[in-house]
LUMDOPA-494079 format. One record per atom (N, C-alpha, C): x, y, z; residue in one letter. Coordinates in steps of 0.02 Angstrom, whole numbers, padded with zeros to 5 digits, always signed. Each point is the difference from the previous one (the first is absolute). Last residue first. Layout:
# residues N
XYZA...
END
This chain:
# residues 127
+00018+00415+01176X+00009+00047-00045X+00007+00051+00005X+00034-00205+00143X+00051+00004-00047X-00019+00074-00057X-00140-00096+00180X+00056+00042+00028X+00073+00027-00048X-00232-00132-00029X+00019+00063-00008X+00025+00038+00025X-00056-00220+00030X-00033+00022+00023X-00004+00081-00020X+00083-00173-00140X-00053-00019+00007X-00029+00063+00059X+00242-00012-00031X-00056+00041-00034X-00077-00001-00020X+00124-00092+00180X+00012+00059+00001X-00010+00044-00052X+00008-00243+00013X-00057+00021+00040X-00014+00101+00009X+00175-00141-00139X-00074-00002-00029X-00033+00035+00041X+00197-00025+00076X-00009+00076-00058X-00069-00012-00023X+00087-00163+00159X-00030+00068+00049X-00027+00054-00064X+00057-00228-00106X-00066+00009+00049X+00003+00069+00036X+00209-00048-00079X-00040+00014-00070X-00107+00004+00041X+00189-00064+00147X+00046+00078-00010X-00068+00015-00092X+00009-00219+00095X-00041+00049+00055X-00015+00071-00012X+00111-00178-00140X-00064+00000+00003X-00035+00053+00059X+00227-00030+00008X-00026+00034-00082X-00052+00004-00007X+00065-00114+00179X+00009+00080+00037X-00029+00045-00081X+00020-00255-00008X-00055+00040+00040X-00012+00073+00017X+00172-00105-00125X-00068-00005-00041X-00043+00030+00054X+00193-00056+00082X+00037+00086-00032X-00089-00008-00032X+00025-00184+00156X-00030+00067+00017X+00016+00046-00033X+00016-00192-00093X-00027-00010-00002X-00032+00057+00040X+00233-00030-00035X-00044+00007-00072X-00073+00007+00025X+00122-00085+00164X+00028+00072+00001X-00042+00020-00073X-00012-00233+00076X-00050+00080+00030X+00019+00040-00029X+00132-00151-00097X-00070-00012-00032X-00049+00052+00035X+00240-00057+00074X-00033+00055-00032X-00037+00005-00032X+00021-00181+00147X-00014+00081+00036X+00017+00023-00074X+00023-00234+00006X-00072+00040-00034X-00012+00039+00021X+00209-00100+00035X+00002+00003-00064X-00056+00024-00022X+00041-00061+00232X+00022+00037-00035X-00007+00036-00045X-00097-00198+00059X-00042+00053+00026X+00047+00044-00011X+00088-00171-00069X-00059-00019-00044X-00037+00075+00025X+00187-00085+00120X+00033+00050-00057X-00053+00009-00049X-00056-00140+00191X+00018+00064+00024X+00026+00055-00064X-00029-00223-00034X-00062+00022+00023X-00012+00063+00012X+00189-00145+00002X+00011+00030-00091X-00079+00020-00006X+00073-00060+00216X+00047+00050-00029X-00032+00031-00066X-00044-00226+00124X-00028+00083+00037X-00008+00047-00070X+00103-00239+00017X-00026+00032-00059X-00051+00080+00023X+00122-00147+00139X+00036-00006-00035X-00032+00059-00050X-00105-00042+00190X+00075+00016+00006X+00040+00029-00050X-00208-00131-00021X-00019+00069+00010X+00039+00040+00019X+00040-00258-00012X+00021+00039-00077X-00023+00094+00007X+00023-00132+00197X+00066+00002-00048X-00019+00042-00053X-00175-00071+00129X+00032+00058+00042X+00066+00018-00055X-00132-00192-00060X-00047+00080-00033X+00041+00043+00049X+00075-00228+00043X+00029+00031-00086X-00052+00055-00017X-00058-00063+00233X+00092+00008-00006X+00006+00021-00073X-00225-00082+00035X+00021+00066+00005X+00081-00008+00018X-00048-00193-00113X-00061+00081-00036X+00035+00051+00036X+00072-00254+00021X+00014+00054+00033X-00008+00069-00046X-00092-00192-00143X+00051+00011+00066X+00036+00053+00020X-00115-00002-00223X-00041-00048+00053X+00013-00008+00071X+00085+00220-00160X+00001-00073-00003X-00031-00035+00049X-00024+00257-00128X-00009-00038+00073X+00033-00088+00009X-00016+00184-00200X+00051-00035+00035X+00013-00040+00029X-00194+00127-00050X+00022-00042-00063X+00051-00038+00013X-00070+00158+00167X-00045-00050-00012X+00016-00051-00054X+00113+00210+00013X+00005-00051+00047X-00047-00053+00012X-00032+00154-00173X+00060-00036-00007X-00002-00048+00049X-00185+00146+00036X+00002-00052-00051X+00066-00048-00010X-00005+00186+00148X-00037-00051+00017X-00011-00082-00045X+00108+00224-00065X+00046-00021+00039X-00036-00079+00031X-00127+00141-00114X+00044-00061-00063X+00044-00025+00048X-00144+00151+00121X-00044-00061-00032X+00025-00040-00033X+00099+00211+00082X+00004-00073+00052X-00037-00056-00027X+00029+00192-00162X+00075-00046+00049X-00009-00051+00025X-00183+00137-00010X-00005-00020-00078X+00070-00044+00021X-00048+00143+00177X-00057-00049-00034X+00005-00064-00035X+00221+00147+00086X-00053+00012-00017X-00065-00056-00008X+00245+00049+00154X-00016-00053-00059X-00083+00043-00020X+00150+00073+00201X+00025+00004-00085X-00044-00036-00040X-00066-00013+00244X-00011+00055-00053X+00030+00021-00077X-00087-00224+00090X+00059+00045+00018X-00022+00058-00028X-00105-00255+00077X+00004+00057+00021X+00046+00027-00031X-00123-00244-00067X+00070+00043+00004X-00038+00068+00003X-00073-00277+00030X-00010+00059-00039X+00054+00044+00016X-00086-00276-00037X+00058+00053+00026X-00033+00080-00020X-00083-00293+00047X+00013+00051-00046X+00029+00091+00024X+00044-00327-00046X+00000+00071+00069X-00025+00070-00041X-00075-00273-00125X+00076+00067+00030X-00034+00066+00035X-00052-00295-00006X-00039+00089-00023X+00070+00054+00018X+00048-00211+00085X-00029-00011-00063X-00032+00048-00061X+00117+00024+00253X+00041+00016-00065X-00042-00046-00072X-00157+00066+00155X+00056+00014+00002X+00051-00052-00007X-00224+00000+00068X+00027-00049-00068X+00049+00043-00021X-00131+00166+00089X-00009-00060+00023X+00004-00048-00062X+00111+00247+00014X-00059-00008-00024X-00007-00102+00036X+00178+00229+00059X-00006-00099-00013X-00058+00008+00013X+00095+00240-00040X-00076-00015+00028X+00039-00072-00019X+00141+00253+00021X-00018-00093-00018X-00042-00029+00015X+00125+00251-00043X-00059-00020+00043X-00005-00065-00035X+00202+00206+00006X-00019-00068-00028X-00065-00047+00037X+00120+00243-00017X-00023-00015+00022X-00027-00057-00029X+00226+00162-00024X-00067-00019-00042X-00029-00070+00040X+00186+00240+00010X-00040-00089+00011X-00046+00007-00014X+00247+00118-00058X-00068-00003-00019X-00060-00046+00035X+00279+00143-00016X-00053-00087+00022X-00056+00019+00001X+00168+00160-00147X-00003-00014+00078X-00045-00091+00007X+00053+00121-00219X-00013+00063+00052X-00016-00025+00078X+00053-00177-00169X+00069+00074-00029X-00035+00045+00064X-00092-00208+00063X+00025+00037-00040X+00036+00035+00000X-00067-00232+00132X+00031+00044-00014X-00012+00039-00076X-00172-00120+00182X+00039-00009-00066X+00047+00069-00018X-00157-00148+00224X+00052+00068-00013X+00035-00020-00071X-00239-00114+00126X+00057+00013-00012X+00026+00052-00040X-00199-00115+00176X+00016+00060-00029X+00089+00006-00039X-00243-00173+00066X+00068-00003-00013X+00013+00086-00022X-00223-00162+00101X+00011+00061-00043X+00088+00016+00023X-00204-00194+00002X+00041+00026+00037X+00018+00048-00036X-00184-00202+00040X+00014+00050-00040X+00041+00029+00036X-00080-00208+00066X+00005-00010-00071X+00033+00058-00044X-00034-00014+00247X+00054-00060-00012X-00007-00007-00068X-00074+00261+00057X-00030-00083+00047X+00058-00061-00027X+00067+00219-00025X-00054+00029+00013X-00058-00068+00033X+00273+00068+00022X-00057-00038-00029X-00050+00005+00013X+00236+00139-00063X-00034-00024+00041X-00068-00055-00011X+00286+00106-00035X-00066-00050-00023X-00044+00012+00056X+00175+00145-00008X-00002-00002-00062X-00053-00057-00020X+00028+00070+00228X+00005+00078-00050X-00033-00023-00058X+00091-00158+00155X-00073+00012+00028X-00021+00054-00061X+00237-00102-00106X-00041+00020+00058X-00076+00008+00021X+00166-00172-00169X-00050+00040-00008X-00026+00031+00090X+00159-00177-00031X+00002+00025-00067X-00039+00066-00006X
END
């Protein structure tokens, strides 16, 4: 199911999964790290997530959801599915907050472009 590539294990409790989610702009992976905490499957498995699409703030609700989901049995198989499944609508979340920079460097360059005039007449180059 999974190549030398795509799992590896870091000891018999922790392992790290790499899978491929299709987008509109190509396949994406995203790095899936699993810790079985002791008293496994009584205690649930806990998970973290590599990608570069996904932001901070993303991966933490992305985290949250899945956790909410998680059902008592077979945890990680239904946390590989649903991070499959639900990648996506993570990815259109980091989208949607690039043009928030773009506003945010036109203020800076404004703010810059108003600081050089201060400094230039503060130093009296302006009179």
């Amino acid at each position: 199911m999974y190549g030398d590539e795509e799992l590896t294990f870091q000891d018999l409790f922790r392992f790290t999964i790499k899978l491929f989610v299709d987008d509109p702009t190509g396949q994406v992976s995203i790095e899936v790290a699993c810790t079985l905490p002791d008293g496994y499957p009584q205690v649930n498995a806990s998970f973290s997530l590599n990608c570069d699409r996904i932001r901070r703030e993303q991966n933490d609700r992305m985290l949250e959801s899945l956790m909410a989901e998680l059902p008592e049995e077979n945890q990680v198989l239904s946390a590989l599915d649903w991070i499959r499944d639900n990648a996506t609508t993570y990815f259109s979340q980091t989208e949607q907050a690039a043009p928030k920079k773009k506003s945010e460097s036109k203020s800076t360059k404004s703010f810059m472009r108003e600081w050089c005039s201060f400094v230039g007449l503060y130093k009296g180059y302006g009179a």
